[in-house]
C-alpha positions as a LaTeX table, in Angstrom:
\begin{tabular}{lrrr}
\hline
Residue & $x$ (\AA) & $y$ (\AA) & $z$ (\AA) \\
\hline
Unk1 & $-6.62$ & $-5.63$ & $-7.51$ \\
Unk2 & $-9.81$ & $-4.29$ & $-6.47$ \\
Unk3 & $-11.57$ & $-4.29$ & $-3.51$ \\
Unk4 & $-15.24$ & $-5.81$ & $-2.84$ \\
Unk5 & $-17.41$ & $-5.19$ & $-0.28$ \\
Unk6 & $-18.54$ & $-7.98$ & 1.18 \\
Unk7 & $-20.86$ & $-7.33$ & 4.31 \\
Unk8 & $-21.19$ & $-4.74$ & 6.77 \\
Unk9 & $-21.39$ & $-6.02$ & 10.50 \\
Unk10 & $-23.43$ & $-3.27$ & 13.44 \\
Unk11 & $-21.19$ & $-3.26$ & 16.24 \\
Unk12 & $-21.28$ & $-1.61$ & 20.11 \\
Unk13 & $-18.13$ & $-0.86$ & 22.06 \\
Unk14 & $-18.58$ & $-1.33$ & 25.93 \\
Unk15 & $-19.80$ & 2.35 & 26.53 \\
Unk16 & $-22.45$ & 1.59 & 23.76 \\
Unk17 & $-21.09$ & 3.18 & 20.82 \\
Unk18 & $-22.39$ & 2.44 & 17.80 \\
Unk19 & $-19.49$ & 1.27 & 15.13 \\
Unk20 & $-20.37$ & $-0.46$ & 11.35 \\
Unk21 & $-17.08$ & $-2.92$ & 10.62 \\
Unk22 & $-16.84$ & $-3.56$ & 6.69 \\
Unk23 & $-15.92$ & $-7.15$ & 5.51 \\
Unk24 & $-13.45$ & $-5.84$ & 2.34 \\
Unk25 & $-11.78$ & $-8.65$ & $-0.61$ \\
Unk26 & $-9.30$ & $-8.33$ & $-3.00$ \\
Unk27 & $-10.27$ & $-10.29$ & $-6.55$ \\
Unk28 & $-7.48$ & $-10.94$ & $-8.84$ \\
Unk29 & $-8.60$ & $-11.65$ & $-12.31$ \\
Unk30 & $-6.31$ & $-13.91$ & $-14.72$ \\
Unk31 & $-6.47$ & $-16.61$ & $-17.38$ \\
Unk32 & $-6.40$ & $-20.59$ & $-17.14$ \\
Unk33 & $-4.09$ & $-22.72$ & $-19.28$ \\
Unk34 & $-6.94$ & $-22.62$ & $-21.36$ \\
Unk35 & $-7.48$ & $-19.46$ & $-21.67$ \\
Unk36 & $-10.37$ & $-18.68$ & $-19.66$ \\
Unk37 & $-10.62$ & $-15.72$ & $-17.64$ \\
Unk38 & $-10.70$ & $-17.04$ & $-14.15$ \\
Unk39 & $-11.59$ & $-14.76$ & $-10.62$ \\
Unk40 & $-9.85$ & $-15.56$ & $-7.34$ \\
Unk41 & $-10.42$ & $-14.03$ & $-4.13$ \\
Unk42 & $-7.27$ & $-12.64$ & $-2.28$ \\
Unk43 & $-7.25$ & $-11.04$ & 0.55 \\
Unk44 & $-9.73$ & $-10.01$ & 2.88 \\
Unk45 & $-9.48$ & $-7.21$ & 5.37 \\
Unk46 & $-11.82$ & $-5.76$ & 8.48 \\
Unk47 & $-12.45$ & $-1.96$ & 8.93 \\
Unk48 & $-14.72$ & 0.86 & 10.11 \\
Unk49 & $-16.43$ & 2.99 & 7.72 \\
Unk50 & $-13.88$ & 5.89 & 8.51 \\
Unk51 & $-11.22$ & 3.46 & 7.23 \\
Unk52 & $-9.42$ & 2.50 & 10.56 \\
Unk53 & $-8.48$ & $-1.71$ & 10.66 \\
Unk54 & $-10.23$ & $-3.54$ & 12.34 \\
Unk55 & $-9.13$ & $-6.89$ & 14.08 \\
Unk56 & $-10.87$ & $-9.92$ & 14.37 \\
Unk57 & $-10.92$ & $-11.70$ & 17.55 \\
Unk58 & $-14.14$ & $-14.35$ & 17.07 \\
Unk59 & $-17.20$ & $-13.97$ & 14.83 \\
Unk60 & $-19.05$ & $-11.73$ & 16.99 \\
Unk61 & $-15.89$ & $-10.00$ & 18.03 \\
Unk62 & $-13.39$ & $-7.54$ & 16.44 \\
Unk63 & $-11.30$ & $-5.03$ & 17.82 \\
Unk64 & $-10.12$ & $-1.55$ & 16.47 \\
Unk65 & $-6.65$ & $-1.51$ & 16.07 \\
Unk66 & $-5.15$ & 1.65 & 16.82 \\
Unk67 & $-7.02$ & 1.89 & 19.88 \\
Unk68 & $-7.65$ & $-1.06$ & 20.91 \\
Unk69 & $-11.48$ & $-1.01$ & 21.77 \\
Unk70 & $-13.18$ & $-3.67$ & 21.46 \\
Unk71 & $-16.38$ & $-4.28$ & 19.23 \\
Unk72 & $-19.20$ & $-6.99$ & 19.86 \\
Unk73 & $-21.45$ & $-7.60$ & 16.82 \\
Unk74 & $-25.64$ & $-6.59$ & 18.27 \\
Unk75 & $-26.98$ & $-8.16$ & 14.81 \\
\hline
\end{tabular}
């Protein structure tokens, strides 16, 4: 199953660190009863560009998961 990017989100931590959290999908590809090849969208998962999860608390909100700091979208 491969993995899409979706959308990257600019994020500060309290001391003003800048962090980029990646929106990420899995797309599973199969066939209808008829036949026709169909796309569905799986999973999604949150993380920063060095590949750490990320956590999502609210839409302007996430929070880095082995750490526990916590992001605030400044888009």
């Amino acid at each position: 199953m491969p993995m899409r990017h979706l959308a990257t989100y600019e994020c500060a931590d309290d001391l003003g660190k800048r962090h980029d959290v990646q929106l990420w999908q899995d797309f599973n590809t199969g066939r209808s009863p008829a036949g026709e090849i169909a796309e569905l969208a799986g999973t999604q998962e949150l993380r920063l560009v060095d590949g750490r999860p990320v956590g999502y608390i609210d839409e302007r909100t996430f929070q880095i998961l082995d750490d526990g700091t916590i992001l605030r979208r400044v888009d």
